[in-house]
C-alpha positions as CSV (number, residue, x, y, z in Angstrom):
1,X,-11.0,-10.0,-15.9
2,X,-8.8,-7.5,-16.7
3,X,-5.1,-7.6,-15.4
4,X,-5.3,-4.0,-13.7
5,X,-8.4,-5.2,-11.4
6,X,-6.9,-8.4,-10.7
7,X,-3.5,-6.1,-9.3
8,X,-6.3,-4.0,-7.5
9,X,-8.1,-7.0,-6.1
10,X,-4.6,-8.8,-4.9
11,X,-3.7,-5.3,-3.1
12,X,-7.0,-4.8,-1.4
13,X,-6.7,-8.5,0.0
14,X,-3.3,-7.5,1.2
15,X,-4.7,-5.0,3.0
16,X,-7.0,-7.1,5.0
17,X,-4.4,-9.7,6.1
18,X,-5.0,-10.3,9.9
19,X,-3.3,-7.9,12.4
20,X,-2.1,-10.9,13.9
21,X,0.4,-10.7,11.5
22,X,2.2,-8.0,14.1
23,X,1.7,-5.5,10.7
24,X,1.5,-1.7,11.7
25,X,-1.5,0.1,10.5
26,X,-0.9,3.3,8.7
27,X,-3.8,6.2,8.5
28,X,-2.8,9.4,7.8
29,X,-3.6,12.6,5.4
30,X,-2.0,13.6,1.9
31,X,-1.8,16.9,0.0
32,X,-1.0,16.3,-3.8
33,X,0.3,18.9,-6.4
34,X,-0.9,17.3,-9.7
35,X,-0.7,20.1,-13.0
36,X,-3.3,19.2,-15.8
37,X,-2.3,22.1,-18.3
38,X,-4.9,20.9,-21.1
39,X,-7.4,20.9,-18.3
40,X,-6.4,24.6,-16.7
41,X,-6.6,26.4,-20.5
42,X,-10.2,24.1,-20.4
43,X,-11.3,25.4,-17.6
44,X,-10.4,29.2,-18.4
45,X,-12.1,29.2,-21.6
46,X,-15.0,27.5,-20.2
47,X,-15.0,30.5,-17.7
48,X,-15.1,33.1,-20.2
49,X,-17.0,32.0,-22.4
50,X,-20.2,31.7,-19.6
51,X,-19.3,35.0,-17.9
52,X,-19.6,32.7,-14.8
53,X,-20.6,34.9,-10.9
54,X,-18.5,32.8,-9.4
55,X,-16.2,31.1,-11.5
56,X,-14.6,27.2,-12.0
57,X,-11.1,27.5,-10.5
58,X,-8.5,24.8,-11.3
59,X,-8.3,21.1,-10.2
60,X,-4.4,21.2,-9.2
61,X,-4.1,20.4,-5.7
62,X,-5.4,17.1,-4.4
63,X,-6.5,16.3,-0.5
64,X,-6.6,12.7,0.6
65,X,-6.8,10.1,3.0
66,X,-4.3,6.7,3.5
67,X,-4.7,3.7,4.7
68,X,-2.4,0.9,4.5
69,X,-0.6,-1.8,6.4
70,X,3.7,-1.8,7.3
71,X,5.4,-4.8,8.4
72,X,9.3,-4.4,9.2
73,X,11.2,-7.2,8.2
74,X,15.2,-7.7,9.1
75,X,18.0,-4.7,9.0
76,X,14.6,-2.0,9.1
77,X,14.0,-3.2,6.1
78,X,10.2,-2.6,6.0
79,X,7.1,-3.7,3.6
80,X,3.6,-2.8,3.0
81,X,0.3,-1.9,0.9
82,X,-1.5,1.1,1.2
83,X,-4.8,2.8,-0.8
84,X,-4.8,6.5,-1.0
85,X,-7.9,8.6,-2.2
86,X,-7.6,11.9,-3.3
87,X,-10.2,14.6,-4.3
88,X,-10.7,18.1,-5.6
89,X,-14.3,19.8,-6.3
90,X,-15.3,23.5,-7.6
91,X,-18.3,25.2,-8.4
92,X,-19.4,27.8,-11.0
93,X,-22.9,29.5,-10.0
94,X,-25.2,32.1,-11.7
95,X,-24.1,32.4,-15.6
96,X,-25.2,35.1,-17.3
97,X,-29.1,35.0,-18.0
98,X,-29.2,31.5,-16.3
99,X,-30.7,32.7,-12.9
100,X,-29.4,30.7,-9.9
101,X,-27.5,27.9,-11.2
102,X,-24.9,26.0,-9.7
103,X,-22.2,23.4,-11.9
104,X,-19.7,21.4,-9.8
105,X,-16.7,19.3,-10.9
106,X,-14.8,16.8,-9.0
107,X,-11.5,14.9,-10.1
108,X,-10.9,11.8,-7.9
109,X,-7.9,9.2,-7.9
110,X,-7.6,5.9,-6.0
111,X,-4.5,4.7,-5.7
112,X,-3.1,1.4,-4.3
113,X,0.5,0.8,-3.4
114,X,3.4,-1.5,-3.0
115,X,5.9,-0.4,-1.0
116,X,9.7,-0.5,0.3
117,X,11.9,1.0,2.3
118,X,14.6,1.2,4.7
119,X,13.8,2.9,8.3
120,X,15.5,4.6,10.9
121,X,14.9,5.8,14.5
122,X,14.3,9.5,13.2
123,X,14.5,9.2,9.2
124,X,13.6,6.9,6.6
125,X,13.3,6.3,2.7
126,X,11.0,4.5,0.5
127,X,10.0,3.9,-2.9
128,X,6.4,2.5,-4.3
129,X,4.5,1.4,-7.2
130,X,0.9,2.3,-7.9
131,X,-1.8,1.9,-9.9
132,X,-3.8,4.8,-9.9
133,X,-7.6,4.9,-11.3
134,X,-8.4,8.6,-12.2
135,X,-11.7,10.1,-12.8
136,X,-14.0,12.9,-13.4
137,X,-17.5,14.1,-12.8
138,X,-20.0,16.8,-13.0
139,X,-22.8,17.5,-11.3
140,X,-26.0,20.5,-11.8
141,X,-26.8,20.7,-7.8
142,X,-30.2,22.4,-8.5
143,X,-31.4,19.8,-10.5
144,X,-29.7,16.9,-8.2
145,X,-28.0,15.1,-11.2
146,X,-24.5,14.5,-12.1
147,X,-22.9,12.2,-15.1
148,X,-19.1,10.4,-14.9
149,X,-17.0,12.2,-17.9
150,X,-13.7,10.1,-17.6
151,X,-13.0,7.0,-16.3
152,X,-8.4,5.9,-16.7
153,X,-5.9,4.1,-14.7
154,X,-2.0,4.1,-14.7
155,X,0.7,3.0,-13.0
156,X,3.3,5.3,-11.6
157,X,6.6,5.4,-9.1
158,X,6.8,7.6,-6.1
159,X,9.9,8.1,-3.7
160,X,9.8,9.3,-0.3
161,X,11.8,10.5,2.2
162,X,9.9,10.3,6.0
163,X,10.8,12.1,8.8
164,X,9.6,10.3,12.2
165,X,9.7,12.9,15.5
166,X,10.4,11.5,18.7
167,X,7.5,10.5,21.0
168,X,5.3,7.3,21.7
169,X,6.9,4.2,20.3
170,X,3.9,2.6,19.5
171,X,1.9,5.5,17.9
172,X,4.4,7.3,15.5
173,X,4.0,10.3,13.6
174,X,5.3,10.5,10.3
175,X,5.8,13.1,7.9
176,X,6.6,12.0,4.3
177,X,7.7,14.5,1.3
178,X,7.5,12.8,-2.0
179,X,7.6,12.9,-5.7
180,X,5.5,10.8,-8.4
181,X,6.6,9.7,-12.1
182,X,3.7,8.5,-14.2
183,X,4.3,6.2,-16.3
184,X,1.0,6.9,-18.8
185,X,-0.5,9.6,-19.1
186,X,-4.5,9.6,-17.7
187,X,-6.3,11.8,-20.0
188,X,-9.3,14.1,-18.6
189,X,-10.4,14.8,-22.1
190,X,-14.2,14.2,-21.6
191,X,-14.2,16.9,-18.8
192,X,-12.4,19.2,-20.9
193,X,-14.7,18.4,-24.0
194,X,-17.2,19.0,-21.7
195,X,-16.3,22.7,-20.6
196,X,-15.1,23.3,-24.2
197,X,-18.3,22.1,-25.8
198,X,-16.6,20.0,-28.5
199,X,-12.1,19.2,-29.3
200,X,-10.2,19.4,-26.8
201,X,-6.4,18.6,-26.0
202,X,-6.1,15.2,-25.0
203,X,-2.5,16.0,-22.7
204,X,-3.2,14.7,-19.4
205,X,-1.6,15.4,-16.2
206,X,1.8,15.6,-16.0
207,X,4.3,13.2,-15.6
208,X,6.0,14.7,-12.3
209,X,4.2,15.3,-9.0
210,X,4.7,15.9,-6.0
211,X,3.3,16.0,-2.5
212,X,3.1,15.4,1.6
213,X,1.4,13.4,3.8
214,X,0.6,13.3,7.3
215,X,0.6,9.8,8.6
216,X,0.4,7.8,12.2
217,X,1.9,4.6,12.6
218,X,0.6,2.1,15.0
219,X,2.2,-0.9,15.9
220,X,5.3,-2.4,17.1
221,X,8.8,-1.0,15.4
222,X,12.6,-2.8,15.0
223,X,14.2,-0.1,17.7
């Protein structure tokens, strides 16, 4: 076994440690700015060269949903593990001379995370470590088939700061700008050879990203 799925499979059992435990459950929704320049010029070309109807637009911004687990510890200090998918789909319908059919991409990234931070009654900060498994996919929807193009994981470090309204002690919002640094760089080369029909750049995403999420916390709090 590899040592990224063991770090995946020692997350995921962290994230089903019994809520006995007086952990706080986090769920919550994340928007994710993530520039693939190789993948953008890809995707152009790939448009112009088909004379697409309705053309492939990029695969830049992200939509996802958390879950994770928060326990505070002494001084606010606070803990946890969290998995975050995110996913972005297009289509391209009716090229030139090919009647009625329809090509769709999606990009997808599962990330699980370590966290730490320090928390406030209004503010907070935090830092994390992921490893993030990236991937790609196309899919002819007339002819109900689709084929998985690329398939790479990576670490990288997010910060965040998290804004926490008042209201209900038990259920808190949260609101949580933040900024990524990969550490590698996860190619979508076979997706772009794919739209290119043959080379392609092998750039990934990259490095710096940045994003918000959306996330309710339920459970008891230090204050």
């Amino acid at each position: 076994m590899s040592w990224q799925k063991s770090f995946l499979i020692v997350c995921l059992l962290g994230l089903l440690y019994p809520a006995s435990a007086q952990l706080n459950i986090e769920t919550g929704f994340d928007w994710q700015a993530m520039r693939n320049a190789a993948l953008d010029q890809a995707l152009s070309a790939h448009n112009e060269r088909l004379d697409y109807h309705k053309s492939f637009s990029n695969l830049d911004n992200l939509f996802g949903f958390r879950l994770g687990v928060r326990q505070y510890l002494k001084n606010h200090v606070y803990t946890g593990l969290n998995w975050t998918m995110h996913m972005q789909s297009n289509k391209a319908t009716n090229p030139a001379g090919q009647g009625s059919l329809t090509r769709r991409i999606y990009l997808q990234s599962n990330a699980v995370q370590a966290m730490l931070g320090l928390s406030g009654r209004s503010a907070s900060i935090g830092t994390g470590l992921s490893y993030d498994l990236l991937s790609t996919r196309h899919k002819w929807e007339n002819e109900n088939r689709s084929v998985r193009l690329d398939r790479e994981g990576g670490f990288h470090q997010e910060v965040w700061l998290e804004w926490l309204p008042p209201g209900n002690t038990l259920v808190q919002l949260s609101i949580q700008p933040y900024a990524r640094y990969y550490y590698s760089s996860r190619s979508t080369l076979r997706l772009q050879q794919w739209l290119e029909e043959g080379s392609a750049d092998a750039a990934g995403p990259d490095q710096w990203g940045f994003g918000v999420r959306l996330v309710l916390i339920n459970g008891p709090k230090p204050y």
